[in-house]
C-alpha positions in Angstrom: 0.0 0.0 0.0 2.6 2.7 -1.5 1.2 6.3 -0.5 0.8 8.6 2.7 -2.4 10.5 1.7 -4.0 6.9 2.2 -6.0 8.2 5.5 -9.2 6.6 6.4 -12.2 7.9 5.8 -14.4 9.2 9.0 -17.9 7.7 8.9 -20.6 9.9 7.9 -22.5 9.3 11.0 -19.1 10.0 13.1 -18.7 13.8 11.0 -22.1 14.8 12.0 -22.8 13.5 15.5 -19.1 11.9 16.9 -21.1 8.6 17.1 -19.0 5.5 17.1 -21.9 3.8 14.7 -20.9 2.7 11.2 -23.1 3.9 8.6 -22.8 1.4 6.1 -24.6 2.9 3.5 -22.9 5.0 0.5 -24.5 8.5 0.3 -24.8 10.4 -2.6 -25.6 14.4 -3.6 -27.3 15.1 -6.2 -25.4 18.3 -6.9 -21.8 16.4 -6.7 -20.2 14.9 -9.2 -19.4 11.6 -7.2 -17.8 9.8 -9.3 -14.7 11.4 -9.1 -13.3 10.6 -5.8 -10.5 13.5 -5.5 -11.0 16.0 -3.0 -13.6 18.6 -3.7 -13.0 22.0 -4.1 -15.2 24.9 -3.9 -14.6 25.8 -7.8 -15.2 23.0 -9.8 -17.4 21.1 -7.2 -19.5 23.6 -4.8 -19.3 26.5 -7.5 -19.0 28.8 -4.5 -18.3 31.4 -6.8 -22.2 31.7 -8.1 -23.9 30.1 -5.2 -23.7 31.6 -1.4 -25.5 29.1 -0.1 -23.2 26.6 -0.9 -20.5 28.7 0.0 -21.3 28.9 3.5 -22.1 25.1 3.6 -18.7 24.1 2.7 -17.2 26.5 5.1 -19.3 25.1 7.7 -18.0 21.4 6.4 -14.4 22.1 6.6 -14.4 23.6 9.7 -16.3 20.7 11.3 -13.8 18.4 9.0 -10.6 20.2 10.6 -12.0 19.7 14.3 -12.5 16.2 13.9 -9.4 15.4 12.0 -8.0 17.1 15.1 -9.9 15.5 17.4 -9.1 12.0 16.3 -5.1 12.4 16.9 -5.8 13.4 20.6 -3.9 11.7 23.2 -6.5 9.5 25.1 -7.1 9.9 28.5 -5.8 7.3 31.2 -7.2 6.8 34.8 -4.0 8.3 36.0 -4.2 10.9 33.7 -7.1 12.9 33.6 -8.2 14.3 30.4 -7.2 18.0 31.4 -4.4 16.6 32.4 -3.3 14.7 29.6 -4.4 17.6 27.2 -2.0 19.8 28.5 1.1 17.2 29.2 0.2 14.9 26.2 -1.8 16.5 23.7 -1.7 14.8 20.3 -0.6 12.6 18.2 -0.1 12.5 14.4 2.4 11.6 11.8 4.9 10.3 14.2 4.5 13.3 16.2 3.4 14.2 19.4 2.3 17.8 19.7 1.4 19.4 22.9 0.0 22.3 22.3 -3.5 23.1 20.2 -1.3 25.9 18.0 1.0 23.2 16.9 -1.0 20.5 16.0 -3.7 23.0 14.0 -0.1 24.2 11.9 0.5 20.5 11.1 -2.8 19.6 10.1 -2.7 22.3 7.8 0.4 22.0 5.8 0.3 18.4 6.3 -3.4 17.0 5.9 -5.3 19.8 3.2 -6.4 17.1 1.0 -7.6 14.8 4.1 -9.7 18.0 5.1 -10.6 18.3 1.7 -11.8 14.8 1.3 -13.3 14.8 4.5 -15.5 17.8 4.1 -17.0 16.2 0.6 -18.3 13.3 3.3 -20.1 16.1 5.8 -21.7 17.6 2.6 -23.0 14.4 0.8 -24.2 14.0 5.0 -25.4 16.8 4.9 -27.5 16.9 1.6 -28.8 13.5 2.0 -30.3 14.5 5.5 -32.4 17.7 3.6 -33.4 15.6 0.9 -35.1 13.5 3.3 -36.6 15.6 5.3 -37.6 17.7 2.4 -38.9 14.9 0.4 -39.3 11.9 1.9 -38.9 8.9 -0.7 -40.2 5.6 -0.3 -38.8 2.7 1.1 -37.4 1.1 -2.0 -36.4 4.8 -3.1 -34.3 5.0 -0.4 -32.6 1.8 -0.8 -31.9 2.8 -4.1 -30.1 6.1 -3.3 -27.9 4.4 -0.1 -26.9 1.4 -2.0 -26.7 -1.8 -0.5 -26.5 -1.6 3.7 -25.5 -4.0 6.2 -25.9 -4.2 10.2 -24.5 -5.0 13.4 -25.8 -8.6 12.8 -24.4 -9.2 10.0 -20.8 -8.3 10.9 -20.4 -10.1 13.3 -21.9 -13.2 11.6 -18.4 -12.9 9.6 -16.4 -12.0 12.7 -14.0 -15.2 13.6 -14.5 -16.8 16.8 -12.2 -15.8 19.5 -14.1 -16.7 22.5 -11.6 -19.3 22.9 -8.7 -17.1 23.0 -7.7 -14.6 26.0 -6.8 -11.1 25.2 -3.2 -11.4 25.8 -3.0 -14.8 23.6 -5.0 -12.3 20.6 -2.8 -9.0 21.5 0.8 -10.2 22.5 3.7 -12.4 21.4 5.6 -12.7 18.2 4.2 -10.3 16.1 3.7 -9.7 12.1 2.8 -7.8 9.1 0.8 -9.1 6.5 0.4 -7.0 2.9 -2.0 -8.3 0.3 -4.3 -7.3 -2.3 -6.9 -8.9 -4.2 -8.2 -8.0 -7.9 -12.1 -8.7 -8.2 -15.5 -7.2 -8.9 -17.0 -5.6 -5.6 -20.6 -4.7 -6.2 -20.8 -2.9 -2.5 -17.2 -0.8 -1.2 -19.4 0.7 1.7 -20.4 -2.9 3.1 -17.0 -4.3 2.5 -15.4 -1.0 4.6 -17.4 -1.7 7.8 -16.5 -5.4 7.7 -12.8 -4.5 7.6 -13.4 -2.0 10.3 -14.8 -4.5 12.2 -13.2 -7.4 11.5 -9.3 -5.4 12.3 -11.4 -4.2 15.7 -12.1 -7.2 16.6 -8.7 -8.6 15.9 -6.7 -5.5 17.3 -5.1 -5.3 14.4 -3.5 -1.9 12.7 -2.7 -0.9 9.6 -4.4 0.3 6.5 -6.9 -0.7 3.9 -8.2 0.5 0.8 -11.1 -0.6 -1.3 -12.6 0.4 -4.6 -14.9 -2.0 -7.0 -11.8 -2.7 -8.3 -11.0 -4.8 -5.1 -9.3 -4.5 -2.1 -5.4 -3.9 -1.2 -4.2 -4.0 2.4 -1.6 -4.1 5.1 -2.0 -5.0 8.9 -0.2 -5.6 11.7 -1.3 -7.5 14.9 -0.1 -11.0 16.8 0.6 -14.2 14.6 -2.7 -14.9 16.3 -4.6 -12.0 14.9 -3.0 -12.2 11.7 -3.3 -15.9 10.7 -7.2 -15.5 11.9 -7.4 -12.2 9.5 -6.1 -14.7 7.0 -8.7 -17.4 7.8 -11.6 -14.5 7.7 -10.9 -13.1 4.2 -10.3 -16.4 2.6 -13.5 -17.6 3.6 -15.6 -14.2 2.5 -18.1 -14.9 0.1 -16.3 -12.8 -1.9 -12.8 -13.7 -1.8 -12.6 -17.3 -1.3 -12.6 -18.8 -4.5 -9.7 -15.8 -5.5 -7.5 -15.4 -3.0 -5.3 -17.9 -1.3 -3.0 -17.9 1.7 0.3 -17.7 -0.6 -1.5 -14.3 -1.7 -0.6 -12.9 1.9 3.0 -11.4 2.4 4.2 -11.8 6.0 7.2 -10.2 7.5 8.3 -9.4 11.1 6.8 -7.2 12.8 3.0 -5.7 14.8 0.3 -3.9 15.5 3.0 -1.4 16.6 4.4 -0.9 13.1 1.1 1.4 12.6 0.1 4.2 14.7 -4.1 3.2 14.2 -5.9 1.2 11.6 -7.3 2.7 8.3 -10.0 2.1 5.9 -11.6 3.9 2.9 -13.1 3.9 0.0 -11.3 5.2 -3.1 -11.4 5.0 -6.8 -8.3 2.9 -7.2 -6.7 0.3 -4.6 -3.3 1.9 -5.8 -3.5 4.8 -6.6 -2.0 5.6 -10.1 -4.6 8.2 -11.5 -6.7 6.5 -14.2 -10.0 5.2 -14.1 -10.3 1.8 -14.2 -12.3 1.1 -16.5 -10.1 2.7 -18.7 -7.1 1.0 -17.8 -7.9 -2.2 -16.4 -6.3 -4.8 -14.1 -7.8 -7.6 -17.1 -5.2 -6.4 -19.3 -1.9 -7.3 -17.0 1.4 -8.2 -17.8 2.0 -12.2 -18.0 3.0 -13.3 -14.3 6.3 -14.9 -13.3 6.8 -16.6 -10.0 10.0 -16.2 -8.0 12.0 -18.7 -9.9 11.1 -17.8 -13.0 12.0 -13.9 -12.5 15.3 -14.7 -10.7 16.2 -16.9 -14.2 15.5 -14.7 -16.3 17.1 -11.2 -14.2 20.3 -14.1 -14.1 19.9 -14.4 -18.0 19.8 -10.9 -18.7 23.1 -10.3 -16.2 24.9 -12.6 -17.5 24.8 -11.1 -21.3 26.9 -8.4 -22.8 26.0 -4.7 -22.6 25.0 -5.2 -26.3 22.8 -8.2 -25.6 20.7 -6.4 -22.5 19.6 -3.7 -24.6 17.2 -6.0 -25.7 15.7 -6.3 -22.2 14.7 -3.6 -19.6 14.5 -4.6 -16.1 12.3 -1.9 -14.8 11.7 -1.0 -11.3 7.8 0.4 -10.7 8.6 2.2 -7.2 9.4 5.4 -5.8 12.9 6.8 -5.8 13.1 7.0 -2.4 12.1 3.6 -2.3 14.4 2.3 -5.2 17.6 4.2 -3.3 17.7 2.1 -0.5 17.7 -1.3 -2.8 16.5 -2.3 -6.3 17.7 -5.4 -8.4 21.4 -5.1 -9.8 21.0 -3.5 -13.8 17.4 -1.9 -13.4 15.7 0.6 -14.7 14.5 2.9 -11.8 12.1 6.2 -12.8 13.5 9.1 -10.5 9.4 9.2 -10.0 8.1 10.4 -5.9 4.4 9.2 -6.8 3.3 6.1 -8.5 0.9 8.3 -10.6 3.7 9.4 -12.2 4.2 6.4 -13.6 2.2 7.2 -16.9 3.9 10.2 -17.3 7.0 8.4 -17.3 5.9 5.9 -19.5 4.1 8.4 -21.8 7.5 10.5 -22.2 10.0 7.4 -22.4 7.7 5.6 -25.3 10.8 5.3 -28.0 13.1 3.5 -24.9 10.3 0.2 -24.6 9.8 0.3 -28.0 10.0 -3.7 -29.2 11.8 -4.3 -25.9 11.2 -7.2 -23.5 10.1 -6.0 -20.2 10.8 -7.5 -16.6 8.8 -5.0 -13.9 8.6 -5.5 -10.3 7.4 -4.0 -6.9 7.3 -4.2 -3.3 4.3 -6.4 -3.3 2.8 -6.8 -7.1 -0.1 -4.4 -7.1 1.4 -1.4 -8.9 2.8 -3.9 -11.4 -0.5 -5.0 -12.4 -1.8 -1.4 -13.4 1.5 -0.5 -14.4 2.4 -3.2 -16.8 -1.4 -2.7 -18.0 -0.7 1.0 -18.5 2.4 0.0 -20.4 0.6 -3.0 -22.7 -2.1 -0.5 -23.7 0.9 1.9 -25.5 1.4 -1.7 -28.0 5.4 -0.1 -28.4 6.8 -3.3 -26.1 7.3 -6.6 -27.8 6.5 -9.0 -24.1 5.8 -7.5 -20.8 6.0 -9.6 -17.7 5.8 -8.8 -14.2 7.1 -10.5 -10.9 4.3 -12.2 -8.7 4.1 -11.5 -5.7 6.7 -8.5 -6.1 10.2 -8.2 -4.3 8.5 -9.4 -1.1 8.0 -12.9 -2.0 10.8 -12.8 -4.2 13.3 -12.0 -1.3 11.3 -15.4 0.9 12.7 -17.3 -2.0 16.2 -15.7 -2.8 17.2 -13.6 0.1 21.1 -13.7 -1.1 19.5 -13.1 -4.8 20.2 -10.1 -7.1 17.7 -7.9 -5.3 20.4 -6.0 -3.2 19.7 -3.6 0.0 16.9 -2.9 1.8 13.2 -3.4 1.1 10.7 -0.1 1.7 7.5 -0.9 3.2 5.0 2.2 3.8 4.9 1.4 8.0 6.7 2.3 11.5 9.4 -0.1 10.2 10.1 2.1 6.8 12.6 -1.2 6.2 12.9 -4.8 6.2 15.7 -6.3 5.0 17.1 -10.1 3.7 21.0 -9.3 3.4 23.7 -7.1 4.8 23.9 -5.0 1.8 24.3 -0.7 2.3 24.1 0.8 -1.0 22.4 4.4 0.0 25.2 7.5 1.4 24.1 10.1 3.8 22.8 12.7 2.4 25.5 15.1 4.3 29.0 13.4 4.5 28.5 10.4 2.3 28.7 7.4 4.3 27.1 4.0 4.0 23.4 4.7 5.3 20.1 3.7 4.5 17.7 4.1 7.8 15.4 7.1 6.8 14.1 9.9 9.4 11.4 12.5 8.1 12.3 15.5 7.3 12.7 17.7 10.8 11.2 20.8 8.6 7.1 20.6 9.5 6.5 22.6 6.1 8.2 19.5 3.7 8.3 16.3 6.0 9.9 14.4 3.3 12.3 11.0 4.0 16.0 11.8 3.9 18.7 9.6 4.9 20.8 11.6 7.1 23.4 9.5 9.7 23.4 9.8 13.5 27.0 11.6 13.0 24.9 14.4 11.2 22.0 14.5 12.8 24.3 15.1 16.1 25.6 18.3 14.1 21.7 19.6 13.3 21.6 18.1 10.1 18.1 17.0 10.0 16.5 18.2 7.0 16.5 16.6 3.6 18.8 19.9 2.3 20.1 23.2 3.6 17.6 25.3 2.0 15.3 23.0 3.7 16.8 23.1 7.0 16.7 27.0 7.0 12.4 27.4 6.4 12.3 24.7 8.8 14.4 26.9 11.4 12.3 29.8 10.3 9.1 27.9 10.8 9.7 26.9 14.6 10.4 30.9 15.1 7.3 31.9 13.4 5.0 29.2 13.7 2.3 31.4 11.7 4.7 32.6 8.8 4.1 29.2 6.8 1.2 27.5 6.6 0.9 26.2 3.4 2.5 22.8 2.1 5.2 23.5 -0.2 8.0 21.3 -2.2 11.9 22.1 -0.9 14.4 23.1 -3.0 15.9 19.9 -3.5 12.7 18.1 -4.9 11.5 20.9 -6.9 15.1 20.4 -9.2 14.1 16.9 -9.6 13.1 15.8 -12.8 9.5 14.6 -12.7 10.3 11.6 -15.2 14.1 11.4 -15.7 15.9 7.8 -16.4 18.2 6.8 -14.3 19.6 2.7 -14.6 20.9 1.8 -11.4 
């Protein structure tokens, strides 16, 4: 799951009311285009500009959005810490983060979250408009059915819930703990249902992590106990909807726990990896042709082994992040200097003549991005074969941990990296040395990764450059000066869609 804006989705009934109720239904306003699931803005969504009404409404929306985004990341009370207490000596938490004062937090938020809010006050208007139209004119049974989509209860969840009543809290909640990522490509008819039974389900499991779902399927990581998570396993294999698709070698596993994730997650979105394109106009049906482990590591070996001359046939492309692709990647790829995978089509788009009647070898962390990438990358007809590796680097590195994938693996959690050999191949950003454990940025108004070694970090170098360093030092003097999101120096000179063959 490769992307931090992948926040969960507040119920509708929590926006309005704070209730803890799921509403399982999927809302819709009829003055909202809703089938386009970026954030709404007042321009091209509200028309603010022509319509004071709506204006007002969408101010009211984001406010209430921005309190209870806030509101969420506060530091619960304790019975030794009562909650006047705690607001003052904890306060709240977010992004890795603890905050203790309101001023601080409300900054972060800000520059940090805007198309959270965003997406958040689109839910409290559809809320909101749904609630007139029914007390304005109230529709029939059936008619109301029809506009909420299918709905689910209590009852049913927890007809789907594994029984636990066998295990104690401790055995479900301590221990050897792991991380399990997965995704599953299928028709879902009802997003909204499937949601609440995740929420549920990772509830009832204590499990963390995050989940997104689209009717394009479902694509997840969680952390919990090997209890939780081989029970989590047991649940989804035997949903109606996933059992005769998924199977357990589908499920990634690596060390870890519920701790790798500071809460769990779930939404509904468009995509289940977000590359920018509908769906149905690039589909998942139209993949790359799957190779397992032993087949990818034969033919990577094939295509080392020939002469410059010979692997200019081939391109062994790497689908991930550069940040992600810095800290390991296969010997002789391909790696995009790309920092969002729906930049990938641009990439591809502007590098056509390089994959013309080539061979293609992609691969991932987990798979998923290669499935809508190497679709993206079929529907140009320039390659002569595209394959992809199943399962992605994860299972690959299970199988060939001294293989020719070399360094560490990023995974989007606490953990940032897991790793299968010994191999350093990222420098400091500062002095140069062997390093590859990433820290965020220490300026609040960029928050990017940068690899920066505890020898630097000792002398205050902290920041990802030293253009960055210096608005961050600002920023802390003048909390109020910045408060809008911007790019630092050093990202802003990189290319959007440069090749660079590692």
């Amino acid at each position: 799951m490769p992307n931090c804006r992948d926040t969960a989705m507040i119920p509708p009934s929590v926006l309005l009311d704070g209730g803890e109720e799921v509403e399982c239904c999927i809302l819709r306003f009829p003055d909202l285009d809703l089938k386009d699931p970026l954030p709404l803005t007042a321009k091209s969504k509200l028309k603010a500009e022509s319509d004071s009404s709506v204006r007002k409404k969408y101010a009211f929306a984001k406010k209430k959005a921005f309190a209870l985004f806030v509101k969420a990341k506060e530091l619960p009370a304790t019975a030794s810490c009562p909650p006047a207490m705690c607001r003052a000596g904890l306060g709240w938490k977010c992004c890795r983060q603890t905050f203790k004062d309101l001023t601080s937090v409300h900054i972060h938020v800000a520059t940090q979250h805007s198309s959270d809010i965003q997406q958040q006050t689109g839910l409290i208007l559809k809320q909101l408009a749904a609630e007139a139209s029914t007390s304005s004119n109230p529709a029939s049974a059936d008619e109301t059915d029809r506009l909420s989509g299918p709905t689910c209860n209590s009852q049913e969840l927890s007809d789907r819930l594994p029984d636990t009543s066998h295990i104690s809290f401790d055995e479900l909640t301590s221990g050897v703990g792991g991380v399990l990522l997965y995704y599953c490509y299928c028709e879902v008819e009802d997003p909204g249902g499937l949601c609440a039974w995740q929420k549920s389900l990772c509830q009832h499991l204590n499990l963390t992590g995050k989940v997104r779902i689209a009717s394009e399927g479902i694509n997840g990581t969680v952390g919990g106990s090997k209890v939780a998570t081989n029970l989590y396993i047991e649940a989804m294999l035997s949903h109606p909807l996933f059992k005769n698709i998924l199977c357990r070698e589908d499920f990634k596993s690596s060390a870890g726990g519920a701790h790798c994730f500071p809460d769990f997650r779930v939404g509904v979105f468009e995509e289940i990896v977000p590359m920018g394109i509908n769906p149905n106009k690039v589909s998942y049906k139209e993949t790359g042709i799957h190779l397992s482990p032993e087949e990818f590591h034969k033919e990577v070996e094939k295509y080392l082994s020939q002469a410059p001359q010979a692997q200019s046939d081939t391109i062994l492309l790497d689908c991930r992040n550069f940040y992600e692709s810095k800290i390991g990647h296969f010997q002789g790829c391909l790696a995009p200097d790309i920092r969002k995978f729906s930049y990938f089509p641009s990439y591809i788009d502007e590098n056509l003549e390089l994959f013309k009647n080539k061979r293609v070898l992609m691969y991932c962390t987990g798979g998923i991005r290669c499935e809508r990438g190497s679709a993206y990358l079929r529907s140009k007809a320039v390659c002569r074969e595209v394959y992809q590796l199943k399962g992605g680097i994860h299972k690959y590195l299970e199988e060939f941990p001294d293989g020719f994938y070399r360094g560490k693996l990023f995974v989007f959690d606490e953990r940032y990296t897991i790793s299968s050999n010994e191999d350093v191949i990222a420098e400091c950003r500062y002095c140069g040395t062997l390093w590859d454990q990433y820290k965020l940025c220490s300026s609040l108004h960029c928050r990017q990764l940068v690899l920066t070694c505890p020898s630097c970090r000792v002398k205050g170098f902290t920041a990802c450059c030293p253009v960055c360093q210096e608005k961050g030092f600002k920023l802390s003097s003048n909390p109020s000066g910045w408060m809008v999101k911007e790019e630092c120096e050093c990202t802003d000179r990189r290319q959007r869609v440069p090749v660079k063959h590692m």
